[in-house]
C-alpha positions as CSV (number, residue, x, y, z in Angstrom):
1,X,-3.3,-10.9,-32.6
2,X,-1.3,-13.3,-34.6
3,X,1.8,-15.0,-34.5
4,X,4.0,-12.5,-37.2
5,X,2.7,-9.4,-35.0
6,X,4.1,-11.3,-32.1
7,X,7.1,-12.4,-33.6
8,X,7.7,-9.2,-34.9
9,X,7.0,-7.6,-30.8
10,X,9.6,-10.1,-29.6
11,X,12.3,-9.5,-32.1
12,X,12.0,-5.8,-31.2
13,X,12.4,-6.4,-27.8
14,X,8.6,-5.8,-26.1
15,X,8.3,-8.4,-23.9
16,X,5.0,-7.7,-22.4
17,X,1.7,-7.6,-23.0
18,X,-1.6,-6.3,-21.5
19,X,-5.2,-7.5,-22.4
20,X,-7.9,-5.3,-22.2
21,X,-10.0,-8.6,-21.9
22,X,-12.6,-6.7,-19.3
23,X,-15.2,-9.4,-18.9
24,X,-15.1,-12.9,-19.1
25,X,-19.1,-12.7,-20.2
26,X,-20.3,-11.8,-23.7
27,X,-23.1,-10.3,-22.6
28,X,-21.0,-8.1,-20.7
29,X,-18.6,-7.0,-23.7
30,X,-21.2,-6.2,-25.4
31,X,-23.0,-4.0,-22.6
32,X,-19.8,-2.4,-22.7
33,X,-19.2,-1.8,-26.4
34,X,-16.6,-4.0,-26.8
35,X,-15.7,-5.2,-30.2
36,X,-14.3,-8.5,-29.2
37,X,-15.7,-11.8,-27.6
38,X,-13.9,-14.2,-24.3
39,X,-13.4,-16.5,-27.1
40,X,-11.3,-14.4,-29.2
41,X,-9.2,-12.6,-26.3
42,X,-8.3,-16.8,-25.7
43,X,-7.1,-17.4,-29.0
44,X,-5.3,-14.3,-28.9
45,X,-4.0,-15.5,-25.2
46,X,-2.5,-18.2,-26.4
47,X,-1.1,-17.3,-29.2
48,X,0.9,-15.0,-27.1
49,X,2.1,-17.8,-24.7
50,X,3.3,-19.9,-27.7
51,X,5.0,-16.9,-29.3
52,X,6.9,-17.2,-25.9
53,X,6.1,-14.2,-23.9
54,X,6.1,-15.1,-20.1
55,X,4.6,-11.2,-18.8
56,X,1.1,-11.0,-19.4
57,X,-1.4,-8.6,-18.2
58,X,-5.5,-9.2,-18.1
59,X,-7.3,-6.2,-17.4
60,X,-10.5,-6.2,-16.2
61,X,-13.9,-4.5,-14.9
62,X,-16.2,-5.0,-12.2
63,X,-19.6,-3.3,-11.2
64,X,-20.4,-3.2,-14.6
65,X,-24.5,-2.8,-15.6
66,X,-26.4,-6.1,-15.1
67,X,-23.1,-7.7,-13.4
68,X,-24.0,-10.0,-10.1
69,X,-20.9,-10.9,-7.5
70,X,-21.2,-14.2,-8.9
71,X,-20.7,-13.3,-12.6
72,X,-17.8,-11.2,-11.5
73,X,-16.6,-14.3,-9.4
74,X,-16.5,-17.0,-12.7
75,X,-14.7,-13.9,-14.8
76,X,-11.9,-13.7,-12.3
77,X,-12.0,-17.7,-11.8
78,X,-11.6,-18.6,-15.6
79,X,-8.8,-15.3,-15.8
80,X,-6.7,-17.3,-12.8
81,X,-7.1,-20.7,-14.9
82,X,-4.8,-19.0,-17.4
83,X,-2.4,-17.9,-15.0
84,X,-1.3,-14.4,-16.2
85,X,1.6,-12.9,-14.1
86,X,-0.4,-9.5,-14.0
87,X,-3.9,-8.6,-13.4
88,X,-5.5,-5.4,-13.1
89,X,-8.7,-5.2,-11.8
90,X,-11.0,-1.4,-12.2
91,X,-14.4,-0.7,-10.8
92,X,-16.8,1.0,-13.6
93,X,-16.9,4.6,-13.2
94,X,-20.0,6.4,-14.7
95,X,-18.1,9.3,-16.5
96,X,-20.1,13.0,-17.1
97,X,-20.3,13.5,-20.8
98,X,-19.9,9.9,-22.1
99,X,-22.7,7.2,-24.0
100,X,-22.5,5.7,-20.6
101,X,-23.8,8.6,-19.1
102,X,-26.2,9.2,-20.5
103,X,-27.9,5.6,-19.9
104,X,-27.0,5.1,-16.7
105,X,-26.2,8.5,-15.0
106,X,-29.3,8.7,-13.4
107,X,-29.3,5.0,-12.0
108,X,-25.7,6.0,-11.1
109,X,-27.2,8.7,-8.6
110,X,-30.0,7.2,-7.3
111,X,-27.3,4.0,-6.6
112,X,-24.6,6.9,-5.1
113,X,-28.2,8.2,-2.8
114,X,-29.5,4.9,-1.9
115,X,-32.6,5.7,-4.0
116,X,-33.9,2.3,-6.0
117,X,-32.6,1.5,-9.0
118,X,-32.4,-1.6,-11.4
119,X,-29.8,-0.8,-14.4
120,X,-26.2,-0.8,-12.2
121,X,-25.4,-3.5,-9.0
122,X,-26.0,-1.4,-5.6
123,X,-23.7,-0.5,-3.0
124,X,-23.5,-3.7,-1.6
125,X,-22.8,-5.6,-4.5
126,X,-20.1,-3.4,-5.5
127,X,-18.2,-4.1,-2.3
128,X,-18.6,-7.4,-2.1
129,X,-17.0,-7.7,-5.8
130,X,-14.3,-5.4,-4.6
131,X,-13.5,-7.8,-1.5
132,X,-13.9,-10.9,-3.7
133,X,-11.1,-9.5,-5.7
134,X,-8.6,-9.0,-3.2
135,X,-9.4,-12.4,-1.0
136,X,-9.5,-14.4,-4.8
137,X,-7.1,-12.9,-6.1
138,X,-4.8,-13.1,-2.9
139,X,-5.0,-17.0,-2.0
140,X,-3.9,-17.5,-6.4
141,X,-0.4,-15.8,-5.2
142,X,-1.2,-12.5,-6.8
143,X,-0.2,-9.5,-4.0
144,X,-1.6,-6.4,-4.4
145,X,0.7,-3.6,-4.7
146,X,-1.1,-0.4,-6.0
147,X,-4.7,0.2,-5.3
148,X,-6.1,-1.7,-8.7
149,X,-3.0,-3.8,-9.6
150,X,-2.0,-7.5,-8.8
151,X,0.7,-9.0,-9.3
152,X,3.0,-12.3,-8.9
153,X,6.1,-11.9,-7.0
154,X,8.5,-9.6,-9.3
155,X,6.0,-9.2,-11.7
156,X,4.8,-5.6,-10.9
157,X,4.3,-3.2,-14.0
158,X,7.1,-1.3,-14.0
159,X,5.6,1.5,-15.9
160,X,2.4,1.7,-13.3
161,X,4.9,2.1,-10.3
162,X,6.8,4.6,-12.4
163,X,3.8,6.8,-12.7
164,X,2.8,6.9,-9.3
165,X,6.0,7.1,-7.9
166,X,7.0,10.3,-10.1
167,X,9.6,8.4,-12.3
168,X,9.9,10.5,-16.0
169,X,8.5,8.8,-19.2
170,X,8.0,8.8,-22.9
171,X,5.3,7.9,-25.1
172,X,5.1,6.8,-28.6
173,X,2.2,6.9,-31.0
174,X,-0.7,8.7,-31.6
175,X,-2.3,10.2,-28.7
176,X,0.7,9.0,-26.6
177,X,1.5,11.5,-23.0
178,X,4.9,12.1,-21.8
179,X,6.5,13.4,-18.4
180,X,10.1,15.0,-19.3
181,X,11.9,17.4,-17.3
182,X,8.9,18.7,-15.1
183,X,6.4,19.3,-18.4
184,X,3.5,17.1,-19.8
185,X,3.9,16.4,-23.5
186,X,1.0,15.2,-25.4
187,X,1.5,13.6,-29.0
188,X,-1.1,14.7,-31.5
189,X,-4.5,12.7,-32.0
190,X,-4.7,13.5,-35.6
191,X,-3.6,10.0,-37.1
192,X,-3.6,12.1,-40.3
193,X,-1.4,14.7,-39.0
194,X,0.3,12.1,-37.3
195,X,0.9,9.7,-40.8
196,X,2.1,13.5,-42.4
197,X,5.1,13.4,-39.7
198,X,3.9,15.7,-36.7
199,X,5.7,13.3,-34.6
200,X,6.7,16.7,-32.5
201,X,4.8,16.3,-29.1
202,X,3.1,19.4,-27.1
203,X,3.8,20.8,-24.3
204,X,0.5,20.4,-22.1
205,X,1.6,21.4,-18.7
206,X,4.7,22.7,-17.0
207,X,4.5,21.3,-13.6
208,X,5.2,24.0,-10.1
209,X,6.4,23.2,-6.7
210,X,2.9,22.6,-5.5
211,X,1.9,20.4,-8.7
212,X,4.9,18.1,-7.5
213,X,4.3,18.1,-4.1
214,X,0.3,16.8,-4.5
215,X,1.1,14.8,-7.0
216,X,3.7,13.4,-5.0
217,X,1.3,12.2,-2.5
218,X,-1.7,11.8,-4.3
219,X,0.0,9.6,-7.1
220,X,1.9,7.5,-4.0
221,X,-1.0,7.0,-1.9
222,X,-2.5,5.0,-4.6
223,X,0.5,2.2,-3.8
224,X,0.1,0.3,-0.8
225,X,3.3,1.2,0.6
226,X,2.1,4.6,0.3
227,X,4.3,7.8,0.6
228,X,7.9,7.8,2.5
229,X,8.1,10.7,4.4
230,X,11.9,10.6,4.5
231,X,12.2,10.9,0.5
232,X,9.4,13.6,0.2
233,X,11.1,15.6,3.0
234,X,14.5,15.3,0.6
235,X,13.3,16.2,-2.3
236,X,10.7,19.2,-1.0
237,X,12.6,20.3,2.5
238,X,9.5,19.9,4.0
239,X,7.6,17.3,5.8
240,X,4.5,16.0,5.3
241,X,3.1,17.3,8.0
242,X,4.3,20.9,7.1
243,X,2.1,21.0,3.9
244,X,-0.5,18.1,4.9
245,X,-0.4,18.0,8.6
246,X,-4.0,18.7,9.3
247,X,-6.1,16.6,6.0
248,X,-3.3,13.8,7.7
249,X,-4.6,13.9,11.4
250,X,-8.3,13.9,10.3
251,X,-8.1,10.7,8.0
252,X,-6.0,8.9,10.3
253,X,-8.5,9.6,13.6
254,X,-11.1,8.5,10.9
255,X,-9.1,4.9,10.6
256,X,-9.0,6.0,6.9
257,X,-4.6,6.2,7.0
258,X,-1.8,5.0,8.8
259,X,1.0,7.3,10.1
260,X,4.3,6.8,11.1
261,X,8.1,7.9,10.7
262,X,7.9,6.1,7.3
263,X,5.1,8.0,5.6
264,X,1.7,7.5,5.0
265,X,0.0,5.2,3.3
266,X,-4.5,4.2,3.2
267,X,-5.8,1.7,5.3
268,X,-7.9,-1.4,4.2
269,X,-11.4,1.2,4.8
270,X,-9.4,4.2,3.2
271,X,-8.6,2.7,-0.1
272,X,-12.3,2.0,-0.6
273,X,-13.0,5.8,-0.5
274,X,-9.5,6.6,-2.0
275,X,-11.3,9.5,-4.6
276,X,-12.7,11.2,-2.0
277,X,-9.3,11.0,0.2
278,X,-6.9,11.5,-2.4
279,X,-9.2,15.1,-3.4
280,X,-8.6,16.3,-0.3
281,X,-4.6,16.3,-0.8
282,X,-5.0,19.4,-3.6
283,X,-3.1,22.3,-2.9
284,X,-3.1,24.2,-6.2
285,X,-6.7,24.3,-7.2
């Protein structure tokens, strides 16, 4: 960052920003590949705040390889000194077919089948970050309103609540995914192409009735106010219970959802296993 790039995002009228900060730790940037240091994300913090922009988002990453609850616990502690309206806070998933993988996949399952392991934090490290960052985050004012987002009061991202509610939108640049008229668009990732004027995005996927629907509730369980039952029922003709009835009764004998004439929404226990819930929701495999 510097102060004629964010002079320049003001004048055309962006006024927010998002960090991907992801560690407060160097170590821990550089574990992760990162290109940038805590002490350069604050420059570039600051800069922001004296170019005048009062929205910022920090994102950041927890269970990450060689990370201790208490080295999460000074990353979110110096993040909250800098009070950003918006913080979004991920647990490190091991992805199939990444660098990552392939140092830390097998660590990954024998940490997933309580087998001993050295290279990732175990289970019970994990959840204990995960409940530090709610109870931290919490008593600095920051609510939670979408399974990995925090906000101040009226400072929800209006794009993340867009997306899981079902709202359309368009992206710009290279690479950048739409939602228009019931299709996936997809620009192209070609920044040569894209520099030669192939600024026409792809259609990726036109979505069906059953696409919609689980998407519907997959999408709005992730918000803590969950799925309304009234608005699904208006815009399907169905009711929950019609098309999810049974997957619905199981989670909520489990204590995993709540159930009511509003909707449905995860409990406190469910939104720890959300993947696992939210899989079970499919209809159109």
């Amino acid at each position: 960052m510097d102060e004629a790039d964010l002079q320049t995002f003001l004048s055309s009228g962006i006024n927010r920003i998002s960090f991907g900060l992801q560690s407060a730790d160097n170590r821990e940037l550089e574990i992760l590949g990162r290109i940038h240091s805590w002490e350069e994300f604050l420059k570039s913090y600051r800069l922001a705040r004296k170019a005048g922009f009062e929205n910022i988002n920090v994102d950041l990453m927890s269970a990450l390889p060689g990370q201790t609850p208490a080295g999460w616990r000074r990353t979110l502690e110096k993040v909250l000194a800098l009070q950003p309206e918006h913080i979004s806070a991920y647990s490190l998933i091991i992805e199939e077919g990444t660098p990552f993988y392939q140092i830390y996949g097998e660590a990954d399952r024998c940490r997933r089948e309580d087998e001993p392991q050295s290279l990732l934090p175990s289970e019970e490290e994990e959840r204990e970050m995960y409940e530090d960052t709610g109870r931290i985050l919490a008593a600095h004012g920051y609510h939670r309103y979408e399974i990995s987002n925090y906000a101040k009061e009226g400072k929800e991202c209006r794009h993340n609540c867009g997306y899981w509610t079902g709202i359309e939108y368009k992206g710009f640049g290279l690479g950048a995914s739409s939602l228009l008229q019931k299709h996936r668009y997809r620009n192209t990732e070609s920044l040569e192409s894209y520099l030669d004027g192939a600024w026409q995005p792809e259609m990726v996927e036109a979505l069906t009735r059953e696409n919609e629907m689980e998407e519907t509730v997959i999408l709005g369980l992730r918000m803590m106010e969950g799925v309304s039952g009234e608005k699904f029922y208006q815009k399907y003709g169905k009711h929950l219970t019609d098309i999810y009835g049974e997957t619905i009764r199981k989670y909520v004998k489990m204590g995993l959802m709540e159930a009511d004439k509003q909707g449905i929404r995860l409990t406190e226990s469910g939104i720890s296993v959300s993947n696992v819930i939210l899989s079970d929701f499919l209809i159109s495999e």
